[in-house]
BAFI-3210 file (N, C-alpha, C; in Angstrom, 3 decimals, decimal comma, padded with zeros to 6 digits):
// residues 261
n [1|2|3|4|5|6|7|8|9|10|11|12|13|14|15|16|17|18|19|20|21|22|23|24|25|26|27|28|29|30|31|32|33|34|35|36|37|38|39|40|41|42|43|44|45|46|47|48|49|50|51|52|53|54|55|56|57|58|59|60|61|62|63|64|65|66|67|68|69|70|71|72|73|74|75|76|77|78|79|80|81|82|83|84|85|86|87|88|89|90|91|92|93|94|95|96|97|98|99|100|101|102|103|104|105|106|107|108|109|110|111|112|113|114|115|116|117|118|119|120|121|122|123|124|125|126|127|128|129|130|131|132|133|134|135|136|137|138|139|140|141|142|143|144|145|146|147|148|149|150|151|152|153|154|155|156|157|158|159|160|161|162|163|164|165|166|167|168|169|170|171|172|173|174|175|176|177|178|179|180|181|182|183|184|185|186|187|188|189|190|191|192|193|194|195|196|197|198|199|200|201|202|203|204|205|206|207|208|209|210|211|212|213|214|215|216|217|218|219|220|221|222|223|224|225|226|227|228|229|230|231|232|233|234|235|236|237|238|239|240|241|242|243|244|245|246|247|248|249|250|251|252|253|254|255|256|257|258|259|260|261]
n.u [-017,983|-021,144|-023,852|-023,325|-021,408|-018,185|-016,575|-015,042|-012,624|-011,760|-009,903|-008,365|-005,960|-002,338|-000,164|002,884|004,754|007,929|009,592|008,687|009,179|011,991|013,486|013,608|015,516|017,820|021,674|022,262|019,838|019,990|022,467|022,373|020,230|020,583|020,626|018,482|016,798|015,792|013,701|011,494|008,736|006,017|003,429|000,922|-002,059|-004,291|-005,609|-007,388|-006,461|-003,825|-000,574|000,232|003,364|004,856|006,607|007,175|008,029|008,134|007,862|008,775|006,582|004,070|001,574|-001,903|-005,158|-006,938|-008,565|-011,826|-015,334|-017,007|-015,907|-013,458|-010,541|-007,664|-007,067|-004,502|-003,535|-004,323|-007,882|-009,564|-010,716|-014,006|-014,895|-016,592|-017,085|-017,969|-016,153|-012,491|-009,448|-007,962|-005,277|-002,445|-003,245|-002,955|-000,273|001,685|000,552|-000,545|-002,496|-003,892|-005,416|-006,576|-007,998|-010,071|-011,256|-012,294|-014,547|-015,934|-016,384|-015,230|-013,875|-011,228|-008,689|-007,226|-004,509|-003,483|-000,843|002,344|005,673|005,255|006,891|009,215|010,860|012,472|011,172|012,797|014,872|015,847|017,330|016,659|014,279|013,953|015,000|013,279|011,094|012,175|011,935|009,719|008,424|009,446|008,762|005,665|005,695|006,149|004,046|001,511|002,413|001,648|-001,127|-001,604|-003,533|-005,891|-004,770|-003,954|-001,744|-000,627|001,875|004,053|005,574|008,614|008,262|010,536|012,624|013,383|014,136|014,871|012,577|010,977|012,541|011,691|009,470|009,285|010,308|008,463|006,133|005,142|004,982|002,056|000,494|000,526|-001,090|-001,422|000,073|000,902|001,302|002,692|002,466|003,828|002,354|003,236|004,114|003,003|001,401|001,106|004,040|006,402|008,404|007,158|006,795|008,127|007,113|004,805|004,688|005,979|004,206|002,276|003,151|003,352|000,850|-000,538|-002,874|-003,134|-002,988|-004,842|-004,202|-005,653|-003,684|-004,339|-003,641|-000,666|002,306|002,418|-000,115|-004,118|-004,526|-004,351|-004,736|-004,074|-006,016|-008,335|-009,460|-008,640|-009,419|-010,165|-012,660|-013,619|-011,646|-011,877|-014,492|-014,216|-010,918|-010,597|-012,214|-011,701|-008,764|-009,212|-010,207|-008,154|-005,951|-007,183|-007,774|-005,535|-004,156|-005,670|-006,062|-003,290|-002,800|-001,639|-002,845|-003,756|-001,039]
n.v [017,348|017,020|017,999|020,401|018,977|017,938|014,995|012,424|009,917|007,541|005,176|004,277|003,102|003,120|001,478|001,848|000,563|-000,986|000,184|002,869|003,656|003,281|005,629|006,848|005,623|005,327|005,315|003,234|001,129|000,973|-000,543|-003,482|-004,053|-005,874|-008,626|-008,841|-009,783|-011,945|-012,281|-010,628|-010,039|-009,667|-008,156|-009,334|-008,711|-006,521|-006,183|-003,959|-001,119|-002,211|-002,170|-004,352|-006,158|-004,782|-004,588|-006,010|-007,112|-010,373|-012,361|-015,526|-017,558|-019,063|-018,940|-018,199|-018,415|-020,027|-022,080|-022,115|-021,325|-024,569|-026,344|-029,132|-029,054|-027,802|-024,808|-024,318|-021,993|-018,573|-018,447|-016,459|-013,092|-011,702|-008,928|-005,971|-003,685|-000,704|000,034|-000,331|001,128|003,770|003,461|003,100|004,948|004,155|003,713|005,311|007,966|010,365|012,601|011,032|010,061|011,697|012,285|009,905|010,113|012,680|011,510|009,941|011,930|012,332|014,740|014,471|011,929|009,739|008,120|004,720|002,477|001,697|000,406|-002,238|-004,066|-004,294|-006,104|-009,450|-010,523|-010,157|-008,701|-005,788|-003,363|-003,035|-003,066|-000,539|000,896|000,879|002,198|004,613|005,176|004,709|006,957|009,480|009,110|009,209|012,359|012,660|011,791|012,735|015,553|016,722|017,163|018,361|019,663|017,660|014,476|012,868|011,125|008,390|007,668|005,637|003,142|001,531|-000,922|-001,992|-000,575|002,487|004,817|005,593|005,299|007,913|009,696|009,897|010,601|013,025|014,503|014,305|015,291|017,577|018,085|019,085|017,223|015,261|013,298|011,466|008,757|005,201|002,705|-000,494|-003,003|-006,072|-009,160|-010,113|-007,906|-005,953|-003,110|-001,170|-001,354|-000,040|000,978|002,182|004,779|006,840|007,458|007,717|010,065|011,571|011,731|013,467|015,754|016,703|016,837|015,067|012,006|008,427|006,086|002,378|-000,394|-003,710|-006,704|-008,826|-009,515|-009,753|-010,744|-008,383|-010,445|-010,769|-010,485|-013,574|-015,248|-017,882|-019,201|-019,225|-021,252|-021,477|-019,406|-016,891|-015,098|-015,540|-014,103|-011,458|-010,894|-011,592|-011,428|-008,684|-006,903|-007,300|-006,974|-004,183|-003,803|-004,750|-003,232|-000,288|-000,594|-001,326|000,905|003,208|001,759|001,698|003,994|005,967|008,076|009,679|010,233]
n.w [-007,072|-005,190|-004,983|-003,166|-001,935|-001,291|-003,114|-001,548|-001,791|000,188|000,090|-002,443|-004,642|-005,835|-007,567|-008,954|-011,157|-011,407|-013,535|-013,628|-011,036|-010,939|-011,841|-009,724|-007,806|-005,038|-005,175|-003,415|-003,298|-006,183|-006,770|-005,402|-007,057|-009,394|-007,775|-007,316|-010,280|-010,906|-009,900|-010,840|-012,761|-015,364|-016,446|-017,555|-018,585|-018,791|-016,490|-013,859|-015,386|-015,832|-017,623|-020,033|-019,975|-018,871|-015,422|-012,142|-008,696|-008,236|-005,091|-003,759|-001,961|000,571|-001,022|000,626|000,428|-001,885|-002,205|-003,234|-002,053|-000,765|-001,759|-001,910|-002,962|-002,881|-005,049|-008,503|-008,540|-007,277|-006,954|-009,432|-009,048|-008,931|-011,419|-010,681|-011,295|-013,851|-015,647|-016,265|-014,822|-016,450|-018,507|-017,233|-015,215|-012,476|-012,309|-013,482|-014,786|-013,723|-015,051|-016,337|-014,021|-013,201|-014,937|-014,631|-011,996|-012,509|-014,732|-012,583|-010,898|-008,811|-005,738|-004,514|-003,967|-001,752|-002,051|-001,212|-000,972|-001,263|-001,046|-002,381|-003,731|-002,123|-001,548|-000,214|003,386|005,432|004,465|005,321|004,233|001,596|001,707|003,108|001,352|-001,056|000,027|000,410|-002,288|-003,259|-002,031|-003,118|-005,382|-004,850|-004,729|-007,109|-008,498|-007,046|-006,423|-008,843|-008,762|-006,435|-004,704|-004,992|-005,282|-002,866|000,095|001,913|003,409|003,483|006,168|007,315|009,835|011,107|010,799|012,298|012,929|009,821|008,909|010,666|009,738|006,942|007,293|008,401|006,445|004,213|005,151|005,355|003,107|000,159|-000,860|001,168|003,463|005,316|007,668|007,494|008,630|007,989|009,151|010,324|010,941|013,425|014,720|017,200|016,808|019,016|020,014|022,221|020,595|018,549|019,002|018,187|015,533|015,715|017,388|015,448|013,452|014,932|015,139|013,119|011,736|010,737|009,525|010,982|009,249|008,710|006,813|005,792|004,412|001,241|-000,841|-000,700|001,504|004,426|005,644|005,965|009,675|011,261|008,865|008,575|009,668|008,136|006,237|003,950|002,728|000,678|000,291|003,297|004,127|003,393|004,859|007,848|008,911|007,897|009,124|011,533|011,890|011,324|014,298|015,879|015,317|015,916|018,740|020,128|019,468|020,726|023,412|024,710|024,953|023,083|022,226|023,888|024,968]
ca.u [-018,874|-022,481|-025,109|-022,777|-020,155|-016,906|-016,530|-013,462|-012,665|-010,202|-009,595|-007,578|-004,372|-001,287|001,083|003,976|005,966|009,413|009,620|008,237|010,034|013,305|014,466|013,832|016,038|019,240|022,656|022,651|019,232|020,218|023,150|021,402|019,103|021,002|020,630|016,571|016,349|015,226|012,137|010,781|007,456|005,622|002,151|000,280|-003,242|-004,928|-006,931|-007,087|-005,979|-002,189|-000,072|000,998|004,642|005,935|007,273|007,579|008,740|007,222|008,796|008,672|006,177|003,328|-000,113|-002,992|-006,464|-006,778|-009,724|-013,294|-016,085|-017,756|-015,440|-013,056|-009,157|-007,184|-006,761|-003,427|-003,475|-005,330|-008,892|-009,495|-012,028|-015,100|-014,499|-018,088|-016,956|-018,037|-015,183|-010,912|-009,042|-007,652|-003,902|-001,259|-003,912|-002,847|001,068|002,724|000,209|-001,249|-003,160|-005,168|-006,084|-007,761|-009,746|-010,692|-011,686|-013,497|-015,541|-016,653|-017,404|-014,382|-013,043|-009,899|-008,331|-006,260|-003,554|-002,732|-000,013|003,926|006,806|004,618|008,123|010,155|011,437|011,779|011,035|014,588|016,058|015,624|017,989|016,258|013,082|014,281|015,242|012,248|010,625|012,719|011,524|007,985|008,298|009,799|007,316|004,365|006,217|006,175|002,779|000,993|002,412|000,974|-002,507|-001,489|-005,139|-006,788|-004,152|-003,055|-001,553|-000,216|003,261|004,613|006,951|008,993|008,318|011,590|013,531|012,038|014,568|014,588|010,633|011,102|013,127|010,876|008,027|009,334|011,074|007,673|005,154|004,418|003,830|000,173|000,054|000,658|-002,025|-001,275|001,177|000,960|002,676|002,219|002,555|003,635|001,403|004,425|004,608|002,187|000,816|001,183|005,244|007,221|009,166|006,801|006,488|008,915|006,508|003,246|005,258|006,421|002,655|001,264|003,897|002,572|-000,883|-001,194|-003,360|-002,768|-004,027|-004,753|-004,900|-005,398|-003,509|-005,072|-002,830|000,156|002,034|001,671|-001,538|-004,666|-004,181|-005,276|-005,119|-003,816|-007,305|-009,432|-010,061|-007,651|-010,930|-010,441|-014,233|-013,333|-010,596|-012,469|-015,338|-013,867|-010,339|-010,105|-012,805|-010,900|-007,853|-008,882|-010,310|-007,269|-005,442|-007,791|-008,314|-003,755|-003,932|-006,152|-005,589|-001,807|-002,130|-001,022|-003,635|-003,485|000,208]
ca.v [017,841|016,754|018,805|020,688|018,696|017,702|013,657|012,177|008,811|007,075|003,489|004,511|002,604|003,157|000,339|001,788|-000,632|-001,185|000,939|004,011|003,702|003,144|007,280|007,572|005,078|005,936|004,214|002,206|000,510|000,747|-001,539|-004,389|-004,633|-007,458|-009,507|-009,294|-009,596|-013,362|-012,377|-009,770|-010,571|-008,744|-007,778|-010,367|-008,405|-005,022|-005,602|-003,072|-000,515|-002,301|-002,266|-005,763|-005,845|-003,487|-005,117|-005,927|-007,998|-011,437|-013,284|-016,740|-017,403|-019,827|-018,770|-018,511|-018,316|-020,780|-022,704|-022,001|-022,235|-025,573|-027,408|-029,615|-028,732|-025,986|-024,255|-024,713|-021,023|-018,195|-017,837|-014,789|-012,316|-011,495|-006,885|-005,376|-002,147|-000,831|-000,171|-000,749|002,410|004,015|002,588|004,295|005,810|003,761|003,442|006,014|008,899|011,391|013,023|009,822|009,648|013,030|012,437|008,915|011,067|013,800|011,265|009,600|012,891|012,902|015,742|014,385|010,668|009,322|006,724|003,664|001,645|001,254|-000,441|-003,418|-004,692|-004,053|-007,362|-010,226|-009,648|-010,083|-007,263|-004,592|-002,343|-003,319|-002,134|001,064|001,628|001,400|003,219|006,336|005,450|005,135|008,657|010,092|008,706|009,971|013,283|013,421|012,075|013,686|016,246|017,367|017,268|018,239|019,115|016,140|013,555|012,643|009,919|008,092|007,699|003,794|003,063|000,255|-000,848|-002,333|000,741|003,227|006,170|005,637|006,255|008,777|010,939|010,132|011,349|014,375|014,735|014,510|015,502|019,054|018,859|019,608|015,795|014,085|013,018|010,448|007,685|003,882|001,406|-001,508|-003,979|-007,377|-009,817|-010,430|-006,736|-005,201|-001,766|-000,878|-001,325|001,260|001,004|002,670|005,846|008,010|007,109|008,427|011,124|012,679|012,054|014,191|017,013|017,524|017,105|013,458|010,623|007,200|004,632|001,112|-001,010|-004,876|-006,952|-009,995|-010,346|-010,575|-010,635|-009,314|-011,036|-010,653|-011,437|-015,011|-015,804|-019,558|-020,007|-019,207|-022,272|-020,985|-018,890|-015,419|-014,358|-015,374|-013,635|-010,256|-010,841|-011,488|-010,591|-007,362|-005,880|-007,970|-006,357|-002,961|-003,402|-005,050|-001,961|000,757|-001,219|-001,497|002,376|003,670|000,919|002,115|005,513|006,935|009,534|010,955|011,199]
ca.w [-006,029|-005,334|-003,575|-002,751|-000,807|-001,789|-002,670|-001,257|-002,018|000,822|-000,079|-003,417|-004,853|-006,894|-007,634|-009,288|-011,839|-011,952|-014,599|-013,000|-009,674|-011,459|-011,843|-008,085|-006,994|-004,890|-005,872|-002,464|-003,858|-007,470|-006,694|-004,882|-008,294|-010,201|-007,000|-007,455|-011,222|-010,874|-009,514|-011,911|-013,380|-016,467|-016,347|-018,552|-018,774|-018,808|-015,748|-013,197|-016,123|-015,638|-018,993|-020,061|-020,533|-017,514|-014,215|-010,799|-008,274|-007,155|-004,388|-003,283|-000,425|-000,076|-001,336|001,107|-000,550|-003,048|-002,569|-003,073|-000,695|-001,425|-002,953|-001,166|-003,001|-003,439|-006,965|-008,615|-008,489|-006,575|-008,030|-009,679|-008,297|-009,979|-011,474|-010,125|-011,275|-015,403|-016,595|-015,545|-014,932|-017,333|-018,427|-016,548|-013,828|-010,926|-012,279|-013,947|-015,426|-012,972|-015,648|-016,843|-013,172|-012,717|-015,740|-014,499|-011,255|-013,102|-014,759|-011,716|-010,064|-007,129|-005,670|-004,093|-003,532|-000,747|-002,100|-000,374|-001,080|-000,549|-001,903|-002,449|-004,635|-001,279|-001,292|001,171|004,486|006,554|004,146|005,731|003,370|000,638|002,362|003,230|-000,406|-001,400|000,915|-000,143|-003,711|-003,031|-001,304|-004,269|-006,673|-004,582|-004,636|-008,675|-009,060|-006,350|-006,854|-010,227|-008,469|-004,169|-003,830|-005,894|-005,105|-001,136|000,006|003,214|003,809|004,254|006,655|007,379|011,002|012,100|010,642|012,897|012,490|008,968|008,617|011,357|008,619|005,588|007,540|008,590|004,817|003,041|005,636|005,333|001,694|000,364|-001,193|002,232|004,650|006,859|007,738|006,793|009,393|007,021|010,177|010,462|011,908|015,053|015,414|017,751|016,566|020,316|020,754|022,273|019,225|017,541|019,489|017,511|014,283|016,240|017,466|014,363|012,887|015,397|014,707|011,717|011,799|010,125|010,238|010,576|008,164|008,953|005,778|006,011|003,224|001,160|-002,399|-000,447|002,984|005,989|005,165|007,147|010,842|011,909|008,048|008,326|010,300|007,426|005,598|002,622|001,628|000,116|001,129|004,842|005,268|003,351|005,713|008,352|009,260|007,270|009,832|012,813|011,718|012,251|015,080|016,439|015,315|017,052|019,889|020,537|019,340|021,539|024,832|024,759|025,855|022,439|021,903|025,319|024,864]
c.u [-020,308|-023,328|-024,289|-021,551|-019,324|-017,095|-014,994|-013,916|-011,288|-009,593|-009,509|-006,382|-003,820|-000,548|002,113|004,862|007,276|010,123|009,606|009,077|011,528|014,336|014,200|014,629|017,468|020,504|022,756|021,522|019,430|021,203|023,206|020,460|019,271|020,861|018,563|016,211|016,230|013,978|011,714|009,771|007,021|004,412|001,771|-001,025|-003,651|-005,767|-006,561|-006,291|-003,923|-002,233|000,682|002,336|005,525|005,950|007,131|007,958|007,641|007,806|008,529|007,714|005,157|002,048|-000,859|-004,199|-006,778|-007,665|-011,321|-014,349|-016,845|-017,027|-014,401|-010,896|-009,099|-007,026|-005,070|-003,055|-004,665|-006,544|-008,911|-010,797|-012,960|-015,199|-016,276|-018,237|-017,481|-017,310|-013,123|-010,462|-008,396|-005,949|-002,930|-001,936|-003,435|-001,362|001,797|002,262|-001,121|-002,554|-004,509|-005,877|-006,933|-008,688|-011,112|-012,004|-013,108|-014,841|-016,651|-017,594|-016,843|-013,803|-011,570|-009,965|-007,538|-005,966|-003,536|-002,010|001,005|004,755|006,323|005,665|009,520|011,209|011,088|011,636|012,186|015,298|015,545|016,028|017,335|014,349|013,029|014,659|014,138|010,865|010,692|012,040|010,512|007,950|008,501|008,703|006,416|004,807|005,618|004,643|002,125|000,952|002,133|000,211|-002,827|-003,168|-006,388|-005,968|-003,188|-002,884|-000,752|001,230|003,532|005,935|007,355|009,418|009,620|012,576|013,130|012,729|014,674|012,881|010,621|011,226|011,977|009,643|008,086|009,885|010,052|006,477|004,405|004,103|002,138|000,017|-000,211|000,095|-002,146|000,186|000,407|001,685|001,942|002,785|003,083|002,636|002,235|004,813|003,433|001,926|001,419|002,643|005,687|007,931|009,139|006,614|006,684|007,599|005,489|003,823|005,039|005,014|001,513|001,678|003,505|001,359|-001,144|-001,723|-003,186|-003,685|-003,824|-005,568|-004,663|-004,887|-004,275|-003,965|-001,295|001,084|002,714|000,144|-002,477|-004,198|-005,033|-005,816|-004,779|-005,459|-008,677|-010,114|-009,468|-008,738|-010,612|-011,792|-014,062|-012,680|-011,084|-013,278|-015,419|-012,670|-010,401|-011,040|-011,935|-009,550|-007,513|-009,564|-009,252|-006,468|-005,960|-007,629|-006,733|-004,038|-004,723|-006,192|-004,336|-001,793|-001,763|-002,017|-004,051|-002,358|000,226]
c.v [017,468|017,347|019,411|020,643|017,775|015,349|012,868|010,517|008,515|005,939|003,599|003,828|003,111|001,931|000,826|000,425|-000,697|-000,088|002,775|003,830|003,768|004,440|007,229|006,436|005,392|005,114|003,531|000,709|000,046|-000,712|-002,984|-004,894|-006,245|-008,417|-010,027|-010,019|-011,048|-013,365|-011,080|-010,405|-009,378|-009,192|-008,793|-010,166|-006,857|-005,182|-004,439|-001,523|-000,805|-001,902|-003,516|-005,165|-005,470|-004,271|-004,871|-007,235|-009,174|-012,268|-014,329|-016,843|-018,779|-019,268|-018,672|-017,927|-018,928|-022,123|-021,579|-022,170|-023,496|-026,475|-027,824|-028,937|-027,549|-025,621|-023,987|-023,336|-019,793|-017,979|-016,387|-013,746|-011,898|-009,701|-007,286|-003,943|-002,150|-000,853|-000,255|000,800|002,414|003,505|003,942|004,624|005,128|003,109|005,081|008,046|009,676|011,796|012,055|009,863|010,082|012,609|011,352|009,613|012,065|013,062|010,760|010,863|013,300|013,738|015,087|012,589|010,752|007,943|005,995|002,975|001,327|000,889|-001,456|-004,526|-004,426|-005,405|-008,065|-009,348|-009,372|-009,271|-006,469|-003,472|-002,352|-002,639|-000,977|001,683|001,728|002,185|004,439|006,190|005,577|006,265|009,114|010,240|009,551|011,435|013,946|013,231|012,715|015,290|017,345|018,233|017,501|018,422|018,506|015,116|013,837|010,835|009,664|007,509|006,276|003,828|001,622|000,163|-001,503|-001,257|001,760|004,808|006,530|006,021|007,693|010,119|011,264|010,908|013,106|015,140|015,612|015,381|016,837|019,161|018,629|018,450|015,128|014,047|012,215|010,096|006,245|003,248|000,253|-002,512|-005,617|-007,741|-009,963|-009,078|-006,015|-003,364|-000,869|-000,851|000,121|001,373|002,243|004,406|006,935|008,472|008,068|010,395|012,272|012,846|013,176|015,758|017,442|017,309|015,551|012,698|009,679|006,176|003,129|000,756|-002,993|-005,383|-008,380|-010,301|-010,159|-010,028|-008,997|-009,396|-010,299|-011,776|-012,319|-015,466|-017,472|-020,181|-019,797|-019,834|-022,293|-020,532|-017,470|-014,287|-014,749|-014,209|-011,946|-010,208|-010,782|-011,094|-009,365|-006,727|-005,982|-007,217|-004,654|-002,751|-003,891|-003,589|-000,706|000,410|-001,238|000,433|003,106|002,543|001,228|003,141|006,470|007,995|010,296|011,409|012,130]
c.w [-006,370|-004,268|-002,988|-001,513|-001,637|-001,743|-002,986|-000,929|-000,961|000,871|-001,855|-003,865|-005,789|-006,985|-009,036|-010,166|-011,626|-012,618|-014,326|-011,500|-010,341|-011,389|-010,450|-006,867|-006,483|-005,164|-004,842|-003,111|-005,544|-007,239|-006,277|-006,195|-008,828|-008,771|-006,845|-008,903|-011,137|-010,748|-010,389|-012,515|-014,573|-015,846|-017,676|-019,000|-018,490|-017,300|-014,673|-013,799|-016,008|-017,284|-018,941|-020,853|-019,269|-016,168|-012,711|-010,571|-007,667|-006,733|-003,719|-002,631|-000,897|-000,036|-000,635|-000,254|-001,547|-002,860|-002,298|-002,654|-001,542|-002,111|-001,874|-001,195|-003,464|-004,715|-007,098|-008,183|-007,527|-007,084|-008,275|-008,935|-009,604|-010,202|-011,295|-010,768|-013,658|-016,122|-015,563|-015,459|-015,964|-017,263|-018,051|-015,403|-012,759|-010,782|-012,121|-014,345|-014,202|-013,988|-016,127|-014,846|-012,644|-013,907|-015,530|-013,225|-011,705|-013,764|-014,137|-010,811|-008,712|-006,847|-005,485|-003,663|-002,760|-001,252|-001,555|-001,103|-001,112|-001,402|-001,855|-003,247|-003,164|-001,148|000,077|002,185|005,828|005,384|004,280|004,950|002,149|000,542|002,257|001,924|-000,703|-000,992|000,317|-001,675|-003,777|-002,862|-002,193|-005,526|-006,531|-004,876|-006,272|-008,630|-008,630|-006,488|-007,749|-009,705|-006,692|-003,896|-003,938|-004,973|-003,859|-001,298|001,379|002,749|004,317|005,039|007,572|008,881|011,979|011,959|011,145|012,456|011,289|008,331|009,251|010,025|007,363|005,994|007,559|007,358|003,979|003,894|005,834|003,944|001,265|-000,033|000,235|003,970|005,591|006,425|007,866|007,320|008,767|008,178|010,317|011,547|013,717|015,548|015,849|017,346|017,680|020,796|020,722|021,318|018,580|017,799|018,654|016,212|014,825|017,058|016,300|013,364|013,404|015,388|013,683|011,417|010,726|010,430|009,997|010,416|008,518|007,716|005,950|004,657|002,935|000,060|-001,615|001,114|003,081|005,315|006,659|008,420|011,104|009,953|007,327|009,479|009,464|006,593|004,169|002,007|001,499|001,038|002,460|005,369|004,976|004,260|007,173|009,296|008,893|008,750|011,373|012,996|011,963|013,291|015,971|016,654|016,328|017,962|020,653|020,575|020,535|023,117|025,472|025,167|024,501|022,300|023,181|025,337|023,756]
res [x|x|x|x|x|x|x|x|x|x|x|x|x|x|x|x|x|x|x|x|x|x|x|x|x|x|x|x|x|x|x|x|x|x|x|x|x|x|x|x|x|x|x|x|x|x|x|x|x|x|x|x|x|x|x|x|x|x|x|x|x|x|x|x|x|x|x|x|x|x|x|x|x|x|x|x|x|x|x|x|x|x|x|x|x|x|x|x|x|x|x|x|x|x|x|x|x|x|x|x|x|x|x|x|x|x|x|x|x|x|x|x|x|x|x|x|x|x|x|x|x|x|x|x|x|x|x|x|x|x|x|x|x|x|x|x|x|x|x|x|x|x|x|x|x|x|x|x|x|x|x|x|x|x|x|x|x|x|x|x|x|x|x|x|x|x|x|x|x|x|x|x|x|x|x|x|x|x|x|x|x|x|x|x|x|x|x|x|x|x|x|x|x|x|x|x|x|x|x|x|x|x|x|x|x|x|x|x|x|x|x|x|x|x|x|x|x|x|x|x|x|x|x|x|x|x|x|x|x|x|x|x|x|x|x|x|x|x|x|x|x|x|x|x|x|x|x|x|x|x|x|x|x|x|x|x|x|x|x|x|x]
***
């Protein structure tokens, strides 16, 4: 607290390892595993307080972002970004260890965070079952960590937009507890915000008093929208789609009629 008002941070992440998601998986997803273990990656650096060693999934695709303004070719790899910040979070804070995350918190001075982030290890994007597994595991996760800390640590609810009755449930599963503040339609670029599809989703968000988060992605897909027109530039597509993106979003959300219904 400063001057007496509460400081709430809402552009927060977790990314969960492998490792840590693993006890909350159900035996439909458990069994499906050995069919991923090709793509497993280790953490190769401390940044972002990761732990080198511990796992996830990285799956095929092709790269956008990988040149630099001013220069003519692409980099074999994506460039790295330049940290702005003094120091990395603390190790574990944005995997596995609730406790490292309040103190990271306490030293900054925040009352309460709002999570973002998902089964970012969901796999490709035509398995749907594989999706929905991790969906339920994400949910679970947030459950333990959040949990610790319900009125420090919130977090939005991901849900997988072609499975609609399947989110439907998770929402209404997790959504009254004191951790969980919105919902998270993590969007494809080919799926309009705006389909009747999605009704049930906005429905069951407004039953329980949630709000819904629009986050644009950049490290990997659904990418920002209109990101094969950005010159394969990183700083384009921050500068420009990410803001394009939510106003695409508002602009479907509110043109549609949903907040009068």
């Amino acid at each position: 607290m400063k001057n007496g008002f509460k400081i709430w941070d809402t552009d927060t992440h977790v990314r969960p390892m492998l490792e840590t998601l693993e006890p909350f998986y159900d035996p439909a997803l458990r069994a499906r595993l050995p069919d991923f273990e090709q793509y497993r990656r280790a953490n190769e650096s401390d940044r972002e307080g990761m732990i080198p060693g511990r796992h996830s999934y990285s799956f095929p695709e092709n790269q956008p972002f990988r040149r630099i303004l001013g220069k003519a070719e692409r980099e074999s790899s994506r460039p790295p970004t330049q940290y702005r910040g003094k120091r990395w979070a603390s190790p574990g804070a944005i995997d596995y260890d609730a406790d490292a995350r309040i103190r990271d918190m306490d030293e900054e001075g925040v009352d309460c965070q709002l999570l973002i982030g998902g089964a970012s290890s969901a796999g490709p994007a035509n398995d749907l079952d594989f999706q929905i597994g991790f969906m339920r595991a994400y949910n679970r996760y947030l459950n333990d960590f959040c949990g610790k800390y319900p009125h420090r640590l919130k977090a939005a609810l991901p849900i997988v937009p072609h499975a609609i009755e399947e989110s439907v449930a998770e929402i209404k599963k997790w959504g009254r507890e004191r951790w969980a503040a919105g919902v998270y339609p993590n969007m494809e670029n080919d799926t309009p915000l705006d389909h009747p599809d999605m009704e049930p989703v906005w429905q069951a968000a407004d039953e329980l008093g949630l709000a819904v988060i629009h986050h644009s992605h950049y490290n990997g897909p659904p990418y920002f929208p209109g990101f094969q027109d950005l010159w394969d530039n990183a700083f384009l597509g921050r500068s420009a789609s990410h803001p394009w993106g939510a106003m695409r979003a508002i602009g479907a959300f509110f043109g549609s009629g949903t907040m009068e219904r």
